[in-house]
Structure formats: structure tokens, C-alpha cells
C-alpha positions in Angstrom: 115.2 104.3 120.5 117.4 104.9 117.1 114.9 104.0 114.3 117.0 104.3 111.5 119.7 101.9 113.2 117.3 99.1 113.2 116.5 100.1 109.3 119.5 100.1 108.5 120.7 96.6 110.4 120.5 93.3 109.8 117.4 91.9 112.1 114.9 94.1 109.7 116.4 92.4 106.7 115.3 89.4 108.1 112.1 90.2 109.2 111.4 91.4 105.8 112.6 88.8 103.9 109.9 86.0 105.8 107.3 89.0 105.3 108.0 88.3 101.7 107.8 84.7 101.8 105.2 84.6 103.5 103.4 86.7 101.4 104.7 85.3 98.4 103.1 81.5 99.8 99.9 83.3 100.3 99.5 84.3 96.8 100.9 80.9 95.5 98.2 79.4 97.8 95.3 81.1 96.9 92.4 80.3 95.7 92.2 81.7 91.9 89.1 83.0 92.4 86.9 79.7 93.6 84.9 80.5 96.2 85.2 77.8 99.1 81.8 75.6 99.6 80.6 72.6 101.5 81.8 68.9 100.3 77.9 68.2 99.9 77.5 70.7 97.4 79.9 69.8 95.4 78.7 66.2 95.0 75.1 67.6 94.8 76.4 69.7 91.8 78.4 66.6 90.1 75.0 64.5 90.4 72.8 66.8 89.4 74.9 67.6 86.5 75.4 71.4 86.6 79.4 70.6 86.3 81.1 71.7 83.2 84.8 70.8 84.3 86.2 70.0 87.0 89.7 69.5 88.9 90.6 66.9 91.5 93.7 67.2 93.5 95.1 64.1 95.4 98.0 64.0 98.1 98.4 66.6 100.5 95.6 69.4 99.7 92.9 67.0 98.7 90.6 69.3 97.7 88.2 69.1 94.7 87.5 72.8 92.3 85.0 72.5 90.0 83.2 75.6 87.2 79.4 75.3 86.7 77.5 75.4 83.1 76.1 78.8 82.1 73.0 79.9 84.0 73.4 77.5 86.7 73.8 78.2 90.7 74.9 76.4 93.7 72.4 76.8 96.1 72.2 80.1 97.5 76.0 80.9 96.3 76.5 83.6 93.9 79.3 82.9 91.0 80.4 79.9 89.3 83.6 78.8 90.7 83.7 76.5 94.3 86.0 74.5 95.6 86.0 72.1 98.3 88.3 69.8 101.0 87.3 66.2 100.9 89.0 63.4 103.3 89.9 59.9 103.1 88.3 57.6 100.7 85.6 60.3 99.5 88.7 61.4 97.0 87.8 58.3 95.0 84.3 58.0 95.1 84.8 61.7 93.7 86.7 60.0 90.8 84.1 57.6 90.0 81.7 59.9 90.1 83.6 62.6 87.5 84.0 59.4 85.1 80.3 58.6 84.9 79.3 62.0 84.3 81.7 62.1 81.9 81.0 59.3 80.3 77.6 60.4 80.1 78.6 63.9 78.5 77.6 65.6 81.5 80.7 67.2 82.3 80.8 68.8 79.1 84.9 70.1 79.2 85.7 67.2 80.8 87.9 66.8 84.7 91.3 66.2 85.3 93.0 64.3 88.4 96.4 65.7 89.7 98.6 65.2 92.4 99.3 67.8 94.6 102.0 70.3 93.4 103.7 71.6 96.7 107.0 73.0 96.2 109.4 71.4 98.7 110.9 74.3 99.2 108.0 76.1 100.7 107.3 72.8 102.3 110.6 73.0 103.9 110.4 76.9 104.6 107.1 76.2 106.9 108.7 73.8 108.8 111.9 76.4 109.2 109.6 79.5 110.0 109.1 79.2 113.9 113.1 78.4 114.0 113.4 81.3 111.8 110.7 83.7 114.0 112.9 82.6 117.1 116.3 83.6 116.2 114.4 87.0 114.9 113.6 88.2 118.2 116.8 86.4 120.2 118.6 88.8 117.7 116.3 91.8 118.1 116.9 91.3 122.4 121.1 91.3 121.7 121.0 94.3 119.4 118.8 95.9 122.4 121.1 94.8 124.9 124.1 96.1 122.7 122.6 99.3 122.1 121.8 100.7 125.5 118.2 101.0 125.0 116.7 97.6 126.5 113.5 98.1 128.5 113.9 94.3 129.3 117.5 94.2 130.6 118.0 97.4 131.9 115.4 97.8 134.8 117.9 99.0 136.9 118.7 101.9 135.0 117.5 105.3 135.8 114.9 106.8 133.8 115.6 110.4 135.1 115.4 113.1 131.9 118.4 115.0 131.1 117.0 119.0 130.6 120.0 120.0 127.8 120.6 123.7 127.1 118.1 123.3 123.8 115.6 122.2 126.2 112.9 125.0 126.1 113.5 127.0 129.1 111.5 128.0 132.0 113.1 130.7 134.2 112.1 132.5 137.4 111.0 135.3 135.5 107.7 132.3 134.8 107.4 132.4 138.3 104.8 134.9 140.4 103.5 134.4 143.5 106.1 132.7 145.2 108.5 135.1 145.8 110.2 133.9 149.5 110.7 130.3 147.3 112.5 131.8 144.3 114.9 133.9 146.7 115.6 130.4 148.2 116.5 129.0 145.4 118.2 132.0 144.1 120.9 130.8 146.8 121.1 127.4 145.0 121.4 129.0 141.4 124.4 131.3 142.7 126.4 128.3 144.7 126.0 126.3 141.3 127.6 129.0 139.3 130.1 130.5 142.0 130.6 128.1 145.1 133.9 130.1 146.1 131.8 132.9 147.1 130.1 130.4 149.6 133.1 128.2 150.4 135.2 131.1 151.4 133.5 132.3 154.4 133.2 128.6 155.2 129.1 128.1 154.6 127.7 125.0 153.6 125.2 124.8 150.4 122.1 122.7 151.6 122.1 119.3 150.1 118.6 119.3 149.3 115.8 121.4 149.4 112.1 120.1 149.7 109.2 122.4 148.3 106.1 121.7 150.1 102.4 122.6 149.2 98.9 122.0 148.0 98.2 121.0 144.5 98.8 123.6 141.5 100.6 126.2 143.4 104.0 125.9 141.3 106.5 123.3 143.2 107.5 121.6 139.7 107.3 124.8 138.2 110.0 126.5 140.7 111.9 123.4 140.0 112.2 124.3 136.1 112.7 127.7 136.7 115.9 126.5 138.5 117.3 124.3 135.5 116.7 127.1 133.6 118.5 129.8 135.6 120.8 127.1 136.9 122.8 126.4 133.4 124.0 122.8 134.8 122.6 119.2 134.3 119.3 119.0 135.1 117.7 115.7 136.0 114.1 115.3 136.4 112.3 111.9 137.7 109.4 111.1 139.2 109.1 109.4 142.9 107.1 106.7 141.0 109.3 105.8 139.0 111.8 104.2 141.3 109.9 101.0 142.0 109.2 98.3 139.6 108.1 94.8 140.4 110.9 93.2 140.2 113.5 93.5 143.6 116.2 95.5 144.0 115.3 97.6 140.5 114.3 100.5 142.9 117.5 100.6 144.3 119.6 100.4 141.9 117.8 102.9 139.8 118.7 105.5 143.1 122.1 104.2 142.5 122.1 105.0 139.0 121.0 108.3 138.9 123.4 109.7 141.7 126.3 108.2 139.7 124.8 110.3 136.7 125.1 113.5 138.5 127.8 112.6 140.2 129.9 112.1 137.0 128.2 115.2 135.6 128.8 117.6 138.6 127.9 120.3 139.5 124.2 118.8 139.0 120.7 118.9 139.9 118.1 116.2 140.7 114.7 116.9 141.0 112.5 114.3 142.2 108.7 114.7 141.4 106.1 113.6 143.7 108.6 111.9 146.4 105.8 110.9 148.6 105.7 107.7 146.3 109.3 106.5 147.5 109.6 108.6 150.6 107.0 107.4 152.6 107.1 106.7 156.2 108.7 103.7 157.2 106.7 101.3 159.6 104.0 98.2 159.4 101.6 99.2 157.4 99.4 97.0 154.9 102.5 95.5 153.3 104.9 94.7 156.1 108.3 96.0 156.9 109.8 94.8 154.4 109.0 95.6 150.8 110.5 97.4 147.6 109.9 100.3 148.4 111.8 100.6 151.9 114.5 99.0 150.2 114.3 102.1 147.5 113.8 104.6 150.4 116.9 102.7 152.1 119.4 103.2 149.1 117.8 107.3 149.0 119.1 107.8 152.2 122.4 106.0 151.7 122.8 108.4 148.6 121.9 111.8 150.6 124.5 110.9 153.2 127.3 110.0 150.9 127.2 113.3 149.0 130.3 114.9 148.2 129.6 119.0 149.7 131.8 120.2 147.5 131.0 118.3 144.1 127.8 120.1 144.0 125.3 117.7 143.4 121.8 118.9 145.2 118.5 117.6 145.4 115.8 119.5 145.2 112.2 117.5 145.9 108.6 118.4 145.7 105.6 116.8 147.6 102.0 117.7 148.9 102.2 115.5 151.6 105.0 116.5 153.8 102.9 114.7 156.5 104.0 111.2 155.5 107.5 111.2 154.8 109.8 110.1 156.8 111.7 111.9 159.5 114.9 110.5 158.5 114.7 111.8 154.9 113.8 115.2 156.4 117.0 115.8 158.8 119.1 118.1 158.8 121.8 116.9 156.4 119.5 114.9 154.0 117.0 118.1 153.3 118.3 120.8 155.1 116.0 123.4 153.8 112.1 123.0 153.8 110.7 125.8 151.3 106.5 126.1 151.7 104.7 127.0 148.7 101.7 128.0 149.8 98.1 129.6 147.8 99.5 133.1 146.9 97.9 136.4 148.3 96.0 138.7 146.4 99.3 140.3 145.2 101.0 137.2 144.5 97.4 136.3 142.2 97.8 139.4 140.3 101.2 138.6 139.1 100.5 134.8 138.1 98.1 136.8 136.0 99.9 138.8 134.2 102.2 136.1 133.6 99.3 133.9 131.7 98.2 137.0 130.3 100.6 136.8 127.7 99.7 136.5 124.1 96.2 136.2 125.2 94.8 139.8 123.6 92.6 140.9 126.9 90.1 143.6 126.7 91.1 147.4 127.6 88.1 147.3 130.5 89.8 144.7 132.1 91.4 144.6 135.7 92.9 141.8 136.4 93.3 143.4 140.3 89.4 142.7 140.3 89.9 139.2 139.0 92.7 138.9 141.7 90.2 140.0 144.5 87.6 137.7 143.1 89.6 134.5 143.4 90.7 134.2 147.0 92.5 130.7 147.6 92.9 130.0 144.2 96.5 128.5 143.4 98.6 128.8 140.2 97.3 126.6 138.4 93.5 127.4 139.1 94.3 130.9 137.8 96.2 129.8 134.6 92.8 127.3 134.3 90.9 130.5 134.4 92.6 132.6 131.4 92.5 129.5 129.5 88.6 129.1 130.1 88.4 132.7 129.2 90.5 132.3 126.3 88.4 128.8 124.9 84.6 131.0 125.9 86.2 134.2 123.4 87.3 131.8 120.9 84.2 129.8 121.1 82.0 133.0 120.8 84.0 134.4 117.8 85.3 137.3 119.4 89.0 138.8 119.3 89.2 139.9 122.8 88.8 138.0 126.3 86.1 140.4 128.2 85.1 140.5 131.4 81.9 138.8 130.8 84.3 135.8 130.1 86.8 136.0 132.5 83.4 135.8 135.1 82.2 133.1 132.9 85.4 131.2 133.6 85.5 131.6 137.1 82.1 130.3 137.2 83.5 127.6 135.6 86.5 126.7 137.9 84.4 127.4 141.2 81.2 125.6 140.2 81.3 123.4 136.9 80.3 124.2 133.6 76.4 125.6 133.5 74.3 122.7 133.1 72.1 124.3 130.2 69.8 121.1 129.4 68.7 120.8 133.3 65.5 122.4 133.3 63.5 123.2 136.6 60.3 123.6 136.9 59.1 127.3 138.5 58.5 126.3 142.2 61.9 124.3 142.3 63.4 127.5 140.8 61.6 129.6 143.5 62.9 127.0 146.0 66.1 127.7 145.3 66.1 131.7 144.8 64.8 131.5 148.6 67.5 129.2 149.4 70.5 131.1 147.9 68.5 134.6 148.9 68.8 133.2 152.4 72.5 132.4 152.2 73.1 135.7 150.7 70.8 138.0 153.1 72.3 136.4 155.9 75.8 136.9 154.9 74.8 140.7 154.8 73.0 141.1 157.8 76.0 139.4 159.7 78.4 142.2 161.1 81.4 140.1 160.6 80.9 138.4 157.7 82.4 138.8 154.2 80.9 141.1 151.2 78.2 139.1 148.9 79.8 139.5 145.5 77.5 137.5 143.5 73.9 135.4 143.5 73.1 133.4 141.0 70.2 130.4 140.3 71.7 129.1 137.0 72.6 125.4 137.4 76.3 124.7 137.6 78.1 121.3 138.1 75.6 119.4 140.8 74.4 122.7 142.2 70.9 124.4 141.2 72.7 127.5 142.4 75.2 129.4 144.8 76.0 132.7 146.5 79.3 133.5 146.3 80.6 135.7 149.4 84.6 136.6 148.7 86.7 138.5 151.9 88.1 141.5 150.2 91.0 141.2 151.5 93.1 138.2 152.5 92.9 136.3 155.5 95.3 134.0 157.3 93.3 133.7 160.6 89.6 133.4 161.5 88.1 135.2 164.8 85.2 133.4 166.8 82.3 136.0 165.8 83.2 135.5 162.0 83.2 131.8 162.5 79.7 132.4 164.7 78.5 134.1 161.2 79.7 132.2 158.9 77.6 129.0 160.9 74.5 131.1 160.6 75.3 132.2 156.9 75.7 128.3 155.8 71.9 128.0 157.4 70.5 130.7 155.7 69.4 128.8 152.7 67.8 125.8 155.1 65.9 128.9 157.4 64.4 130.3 154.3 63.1 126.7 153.1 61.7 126.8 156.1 60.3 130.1 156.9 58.5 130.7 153.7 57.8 126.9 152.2 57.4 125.0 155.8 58.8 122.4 153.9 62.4 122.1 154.1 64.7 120.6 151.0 67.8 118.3 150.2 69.3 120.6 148.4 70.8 122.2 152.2 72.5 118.9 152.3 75.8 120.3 151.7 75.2 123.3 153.7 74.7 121.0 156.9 77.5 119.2 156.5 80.3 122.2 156.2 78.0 123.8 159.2 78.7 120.8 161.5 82.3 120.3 160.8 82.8 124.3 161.6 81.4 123.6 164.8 83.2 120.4 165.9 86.4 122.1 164.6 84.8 124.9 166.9 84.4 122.7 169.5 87.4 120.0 169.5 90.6 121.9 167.5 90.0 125.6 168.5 88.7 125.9 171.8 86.0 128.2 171.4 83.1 126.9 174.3 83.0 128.0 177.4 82.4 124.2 179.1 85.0 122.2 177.2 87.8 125.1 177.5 90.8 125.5 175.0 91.4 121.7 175.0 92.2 119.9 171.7 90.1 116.8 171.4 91.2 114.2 169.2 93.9 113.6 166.8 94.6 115.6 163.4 91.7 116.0 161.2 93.3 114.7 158.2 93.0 111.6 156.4 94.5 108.6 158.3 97.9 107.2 156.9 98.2 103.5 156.7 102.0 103.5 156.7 101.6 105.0 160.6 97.9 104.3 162.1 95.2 102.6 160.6 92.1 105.3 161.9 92.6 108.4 164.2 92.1 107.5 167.7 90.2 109.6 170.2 91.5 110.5 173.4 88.4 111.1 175.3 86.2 110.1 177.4 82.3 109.0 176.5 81.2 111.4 179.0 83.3 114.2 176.8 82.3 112.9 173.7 78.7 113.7 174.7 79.9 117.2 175.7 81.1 117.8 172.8 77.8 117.0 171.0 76.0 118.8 173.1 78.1 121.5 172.3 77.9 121.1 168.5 74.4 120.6 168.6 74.5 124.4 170.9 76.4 126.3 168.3 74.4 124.5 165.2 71.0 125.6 166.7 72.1 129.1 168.0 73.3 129.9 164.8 69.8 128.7 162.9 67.9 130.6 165.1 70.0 134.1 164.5 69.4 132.8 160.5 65.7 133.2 161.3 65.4 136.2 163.4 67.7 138.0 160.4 65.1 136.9 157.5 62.0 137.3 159.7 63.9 140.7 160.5 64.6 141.7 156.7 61.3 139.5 154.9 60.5 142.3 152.8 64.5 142.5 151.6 64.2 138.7 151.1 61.2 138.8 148.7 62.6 141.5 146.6 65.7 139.7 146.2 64.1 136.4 145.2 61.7 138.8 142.4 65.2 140.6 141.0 66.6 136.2 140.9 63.5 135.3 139.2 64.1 137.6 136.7 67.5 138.3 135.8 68.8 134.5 137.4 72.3 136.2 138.3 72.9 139.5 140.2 76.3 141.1 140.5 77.7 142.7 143.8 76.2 146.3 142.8 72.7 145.1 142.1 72.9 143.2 145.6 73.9 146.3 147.3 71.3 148.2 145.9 68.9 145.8 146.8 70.0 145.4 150.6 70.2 149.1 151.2 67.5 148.6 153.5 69.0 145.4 155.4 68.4 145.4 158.8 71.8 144.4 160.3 72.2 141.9 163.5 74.2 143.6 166.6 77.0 142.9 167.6 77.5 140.0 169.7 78.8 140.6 173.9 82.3 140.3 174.6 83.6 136.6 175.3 86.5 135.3 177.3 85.9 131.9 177.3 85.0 132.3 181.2 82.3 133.9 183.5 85.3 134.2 185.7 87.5 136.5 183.2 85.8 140.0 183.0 86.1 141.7 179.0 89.2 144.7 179.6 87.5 147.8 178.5 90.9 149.5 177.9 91.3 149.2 173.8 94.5 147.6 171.9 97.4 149.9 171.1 97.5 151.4 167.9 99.9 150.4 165.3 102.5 152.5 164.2 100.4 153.6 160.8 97.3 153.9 162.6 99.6 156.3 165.1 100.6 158.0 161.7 97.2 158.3 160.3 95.5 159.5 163.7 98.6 161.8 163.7 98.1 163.4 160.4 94.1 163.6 161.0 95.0 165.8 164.6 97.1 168.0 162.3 95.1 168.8 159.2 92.2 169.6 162.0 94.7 172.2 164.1 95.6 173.4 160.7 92.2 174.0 159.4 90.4 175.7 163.1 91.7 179.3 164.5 93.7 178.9 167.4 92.4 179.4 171.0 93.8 179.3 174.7 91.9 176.5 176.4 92.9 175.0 179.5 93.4 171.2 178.8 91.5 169.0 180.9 92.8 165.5 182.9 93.6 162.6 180.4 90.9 160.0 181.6 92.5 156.8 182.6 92.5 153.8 179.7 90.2 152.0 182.2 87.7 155.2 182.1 87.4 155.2 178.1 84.4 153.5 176.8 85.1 150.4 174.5 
């Protein structure tokens, strides 16, 4: 909106001018200092002769004023002006009253009796002023309408932003982590810039390009990079604002915007959250039939009509792939479907050093050991954490961000805030050092379970503690034996309630619950019981979608539904009983560790290591096939070329080293010989 055109025009001439009359009436109206009383009082002063003058005015404002004598008051009332509004007939036996007094000297500087003095012409301008009011704002709505920036009349408009050349830029060189996504769209910055290169050996840009993935892993941030590596019209909207309440604004805002780009081309248009207008089509809550299809409708019809060689492209981001539907995703409408997924520990170090600029970071720190401690973090959890780190330095008064902060600040992402005011009493803090002790010893005495990096009892968000245990490496599968451990690790803290109190908690609540959807995902998704077999029961675990079904329904019998409790139920108590044999194994270990949390609250990984020196560990579990009837191969995997290389090197340096002798080699044993 142009503020200085509606300064400069005539509508706020007008609206200033009845700001001035009105104004100018009120001070012409006022009261001259009398301060407004009840009739009663008035009359009570008049008879009681405390009145030194007074003024009656007849006609329209009927209203009688009136100054008291010196040292006289009107009831409670502070001052010595009032006036008063009288009605019908009491306007002469005012008069009559005033005269007596008057007449006997009473009313010492006498009264005066006046007809009310309205100008006509402000008369006239109230009766004009809602006239006037309504041609104000019918002139305000044409000068919109003429102007181009009417929220009223142009609904069907697009509200896409245009990203100029001023606009700040963003380029991939912001980008980390997502290195397979910016090559991708590498392709689309070069056909924007030289489309003969493409067109000559007869290839076909894309005409859209949907970036899927969690929350906060970059997916609007890849889509700035490309406006600002692109150097062509950049439009950026959100799904949500397509639809309006009115019909057919939806629509015609799709039509709007594609005629923008269209007119501007080569172009892009980036659509922001398109689940919200992209949705699958079907019954649903709301019928067939609503704004939204319509919208969805017109977004297809735009997608198909695109001109290949006008280069307009779409490029769309979403976190629910899931529900859109098919017909937007064909080939031809999105042709390429880019994942942006939670970046590895490489892709984490990079997104650091990226947000590590112009934050002054101590020498001591590595941000490879931040990187390692933050497994499954995304972008924007790790730009969260340098900010944290950044607020703690600044809120301590120091000039660099330390590594007592940057732990601080993961803390704080992982867990909450420490919750400094919540105090517990000593057994409910002993309570909980055996709980997270037990999680923690567990974890250790597991042999495929992950490295315990830190313990701590310190209250955070609704936790009275929590044992972090990190992989230290990534991981993008999960065996059965390091889901088997990580079941009796989420018991640990409930086996430890009850070993040493014999009085279990709530506080394993949580614990319980993660432990029994491992096991049904166990059980139903992954196949891993020997009586149900690799059979997937049931439908996807996520979140039913209205627009398709309105709850996931089971395909199973009741007879397999009780198998599959049973099963649960098998791999729930298997794994608290290895949880107790491991602390009744290590008790001494578990007592020490809950002294060293007593005292210090928080142990890092060295001071658990030194503490579990001792641990006994648990054995390996026996080879399973998922069958009695499938015997274990004792013949071992191949290796891999670098573990060829390594075991090559190792034979080498050891030939190297020893004197060399004539011994007759003996017979290879057979891979079925070799022990496992």
C-alpha cells in the first residue's frame, strides 16, 4: 500500500476536514469547566440557598449551570461549578424558583434565562455527517479499486512474492548437508540460464520438482538458494494461501500466478507447504466437492498447459508426500522427486560451519564432536543449537561460545531447558540416579548396543533425568540383537526401581511405552518371531488421513491378534529379565555409579568409562534364522574390497617384518571347516 498517495489525495482531505469539525463542535460544546451533577442537587442547592448566580438555558439543551457562594459544597462534589439536564415542565419551575431566591437576595449576582444558542450550521453539519462518513469510505473502496491494491476486490489475485535482484540473497553456498538436492537443482539453475545446451541434444527440463522431508531439514531453504543462483523471477507462495472462503478465489489465484510467470519467463514458482492445496482427492470430512478440489483442479490444469520451452518450473516442498495426490505427482506434472532427508554426520559438520559464522567460537572447540553428538538432528535443530550456545555466552558475559555451552545447548534442544526451581527431595533423587544408572549400565553391558555418552539427574523439560546413549557412527538400518538390546536398555531404569527399592515408579512410564511399540514394530512390520514369520500385520503405522481412510484397518485375524500379544508380551519380558540378570550381574558397578550421580549430578562419557571398567558384559546371543528348520551357515561373509586391502597390507608388513623360511604349506581348510 502507497502511503503517501493517500496523503497526498483527496479522501484524507476529507477525512480531516470532519476530524476538524468535529473537534471543533466538541470544544464549542463543552462544558466550561462545570462539572455535570444530578437535577436534585441543583434544586437542593437553589433552595437551600448556596447559589450565587445562575444560568438557565431553554430550547434544545435545557440544561440549568449554576456557581456556588464561597465556602460552600454540593454534597460530596468537590468545586464550585455544576451543571445539570432538566426535562419538560421542570424548566419552569426552575424559573420560579431562581425569581424567589432572587427576590429574596439569595442569589446574590443574580440568574439569567437564555434560549439555546445552536449554530444552524453545526445543527445542519450533524445531520450531514453519516452522509458525509459514507461517501468517505465509498471513495476510499474506488481509489483502492483504482489503485491495484484492494484486499476487498481483488481476492482472486495472487499473493505470490516477487524475490527482485535487491532481494537479500541466499545461495547454495548457504546450503550443507544436502548435497545430492543441490546437484539436482544445479540442473534447473543451468536450463534457466542456458536451455540450448539442454534443447540441443533434445532433453526435456522437468516441469517441476518436489523436495520432500521431515521438518527443518532445509526444503525452503534449497528453494532460496535456487532464486539466488537462478538470477530469474522468483515467486514464492504458500500452499495456504490459495483458498479463501469465498468460491472460485482459489482458482483463480492459480490462474493468476501462472500468468505472472508466464509473462515473466523464464520463471520460478515455489510453492510452500503444498500439502494444504495438494491433498488427496476423495470423501473425506467435507465431501467431494469443496474449494479446495476446485483449487487442486485449476493446479493441475496449469501443470499440464505449460509451455516446455518458455521455462516456467515449479519447484514444491512438503513433509507429507504421503497425502498428495497421485495425479499431482505424475510424471509430467512433478517429474523429479528430490528427498531431503536428516543429514549424516558429515553433512552435520558442514551445516555447522555454516552457522558458525560470525559467532566467535572457542579455539578448544570441535565441532566434528558436536557433529557426532547430535545424530538425527536436522538443519534447523543444529542452527537452534549455535543459537542456544550463542544466547548461554551472551547471557553469562563471556566473548567466546565454549564447549560447556555448546553441551549446554544440546541439553537444551534434546531435553528442555533445566528446570532449576524443581527441587526433589533426596530419596526421589536417589530414585532416579538408580533409574537412569540402570538405563545407562544396561546400555553398556549390552554387546550391541550404542556408547553411553552422558548421565545426568538434573531436571530438564518433564524429565527428572536422562541417559543419553549416541551411535558413533551413523546408522540407516537396525539388526535384530541391537533392537533385542535396545528393549532391555529402555527397561533398565524400571529393573533398577525394582531390584534395589521393590517399589517400582511412574517415572518408567515413557520408557514402557517406546519398549512396547519396538516390540509390536518387532513383531507386526519387521518379522523378527519365529511363530508369526516375516509377515507384515496391519496397515502403515502412521497417522490415519481423513482425505483417504478414517482409522487404519487391521487385516488379521483375532486368533493372530492374540499371537501377536503373546509375542509382544515374549520379547517385553525376555528383555526385563536380561535387564535384571545384567544389574544383579554388575550391583557393585551400579552403586558406584549412583554415588559418582549423587555427587557430581552429570557424568561425561570419560567418567562413565572409567566407572564401568569393571562391567560385566552379557554374551552374545545364539545365531537366529527365524526357523528351527534353517540351520545358522558357519562359512563367514566375504570381505569387502577395503577389508581385502587392509588384511592385505597387514599379511605384508608381517612377511616384511619375520626372516624368511621354507615351510611346506598345509591344505586350505574348506569355508565350511572354519570356525564362526
Amino acid at each position: 500500500m502507497d502511503v503517501k498517495r493517500y496523503f497526498r489525495g483527496p479522501v484524507m482531505w476529507i477525512v480531516l476536514a470532519v476530524l476538524a469539525v468535529v473537534v471543533l463542535m466538541n470544544v464549542v460544546g463543552s462544558g466550561g469547566g462545570y462539572k455535570s451533577v444530578e437535577t436534585s442537587e441543583v434544586i437542593k442547592a437553589i433552595n437551600s440557598g448556596q447559589v450565587q448566580s445562575a444560568k438557565l438555558t431553554t430550547g434544545d439543551s435545557q440544561m440549568i449551570k449554576i456557581e456556588l457562594k464561597k465556602d460552600q459544597k454540593l454534597g460530596n462534589n468537590d468545586g464550585t461549578k455544576f451543571q445539570a439536564n432538566y426535562i419538560g415542565d421542570q424548566g419552569v419551575q426552575l424559573a420560579q424558583n431562581l425569581q424567589t431566591k432572587y427576590e429574596a437576595g439569595q442569589i446574590t449576582d443574580g440568574y439569567t434565562v437564555s434560549p439555546d444558542k445552536t449554530s444552524p450550521f453545526l445543527s445542519v453539519l450533524f445531520s450531514l455527517l453519516p452522509f458525509v462518513l459514507i461517501v468517505v469510505v465509498f471513495l476510499f473502496l474506488m481509489n483502492q479499486m483504482q489503485g491495484g491494491g484492494s484486499r476487498v476486490m481483488n481476492f482472486g489475485k495472487s499473493k505470490a512474492k516477487l524475490i527482485t535482484k535487491d532481494t537479500p540473497k541466499t545461495t547454495f553456498a548457504d546450503v550443507a548437508g544436502s548435497d545430492e538436492a543441490v546437484e539436482e537443482l544445479h540442473e534447473i539453475k543451468e536450463f534457466l540460464q542456458e536451455p540450448a545446451k539442454f534443447q540441443a541434444v533434445g532433453a526435456k527440463i522437468p516441469k517441476g520438482v518436489l523436495l520432500y522431508g521431515p521438518p527443518g531439514t532445509g526444503k525452503t531453504l534449497l528453494a532460496r538458494a535456487v532464486a539466488g543462483e537462478a538470477g530469474v523471477p522468483f515467486y514464492s507462495i504458500s500452499g495456504s494461501d490459495f483458498v479463501e472462503m469465498f468460491v472460485g478465489v482459489g482458482a483463480s489465484r492459480v490462474r493468476d500466478l501462472f500468468e505472472q510467470a508466464k509473462a515473466n519467463a523464464p520463471a520460478i514458482v515455489f510453492v510452500d507447504e503444498i500439502d494444504a492445496v495438494g491433498r488427496h482427492r476423495g470423501a473425506g470430512l467435507g465431501g467431494g466437492h469443496d474449494e479446495r478440489e476446485q483449487t487442486l483442479n485449476q493446479l493441475l490444469v496449469e501443470m499440464d498447459g505449460f509451455d516446455v520451452k518458455g521455462g516456467v518450473i515449479l519447484i514444491a516442498a512438503t513433509n507429507r508426500p504421503d497425502i498428495l495426490d497421485p495425479a499431482l505427482l505424475r510424471p509430467g506434472r512433478f517429474d523429479r522427486q528430490i528427498a531431503v532427508d536428516r543429514p549424516d554426520m558429515q553433512g552435520r559438520l558442514e551445516i555447522l560451519k555454516v552457522h558458525q559464522k560470525g559467532k566467535p567460537v572457542a579455539p578448544d572447540v570441535d565441532l566434528s564432536a558436536v557433529a557426532r553428538r547430535t545424530p538425527g538432528f536436522t538443519g534447523a535443530d543444529l542452527s537452534n543449537v549455535l543459537n542456544e550456545a550463542a544466547l548461554l555466552t551472551a547471557r553469562s558475559n563471556k566473548k567466546l561460545i565454549d564447549n560447556h555451552m555448546l553441551d549446554e545447548a544440546i541439553d537444551r534442544v534434546v531435553a528442555g531447558p533445566q528446570k532449576r526451581t524443581r527441587i526433589m527431595s533426596d530419596r526421589e533423587k536417589k530414585i532416579t540416579a538408580y533409574h537412569e544408572g540402570g538405563h545407562a549400565l544396561v546400555a553398556a553391558a549390552s554387546p550391541n548396543s550404542d556408547p553411553v555418552h552422558k548421565i545426568t539427574i538434573l531436571s530438564r523439560g518433564r524429565a527428572l533425568g536422562y541417559t543419553m546413549v549416541l551411535p558413533d557412527e551413523d546408522k540407516y538400518s537396525t539388526t535384530r540383537n541391537e533392537m533385542l538390546d535396545q528393549l532391555a536398555y529402555m527397561l533398565g531404569g524400571r529393573a533398577a526401581e525394582e531390584l534395589v527399592f521393590h517399589d517400582p515408579t511412574t517415572g518408567a512410564a515413557n520408557d514402557i511405552e517406546k519398549a512396547t511399540a519396538t516390540a509390536r514394530a518387532m513383531v507386526t512390520q519387521y518379522g523378527m518371531t519365529e511363530r508369526l514369520g516375516a509377515i507384515k500385520f496391519g496397515g502403515d503405522n502412521t497417522e490415519p488421513f481423513l482425505g483417504r481412510e478414517m482409522s487404519h484397518p487391521r487385516d488379521y485375524s483375532e486368533e493372530v491378534a492374540a499371537l501377536v500379544d503373546e509375542e509382544v508380551k515374549k520379547l517385553i519380558e525376555t528383555a526385563h529379565n536380561e535387564a535384571w540378570e545384567i544389574l544383579v550381574e554388575n550391583r557393585d558397578v551400579l552403586d558406584n555409579l549412583v554415588l559418582a550421580l549423587l555427587e557430581k549430578e552429570t557424568l561425561g562419557k570419560e567418567e562413565i568409562a572409567e566407572i564401568f571398567s569393571t562391567i560385566v558384559k552379557r554374551p552374545a546371543r545364539p545365531a537366529w534364522t527365524g526357523s528351527a528348520r534353517r540351520t545358522p551357515s558357519t562359512r563367514p561373509p566375504v570381505l569387502s574390497p577395503k577389508e581385502l586391502q587392509l588384511t592385505n597390507s597387514a599379511n605384508g608388513a608381517s612377511a616384511s617384518s619375520s626372516p624368511a623360511v621354507s615351510v611346506e604349506k598345509a591344505p586350505e581348510a574348506s569355508p565350511e571347516d572354519r570356525a564362526e
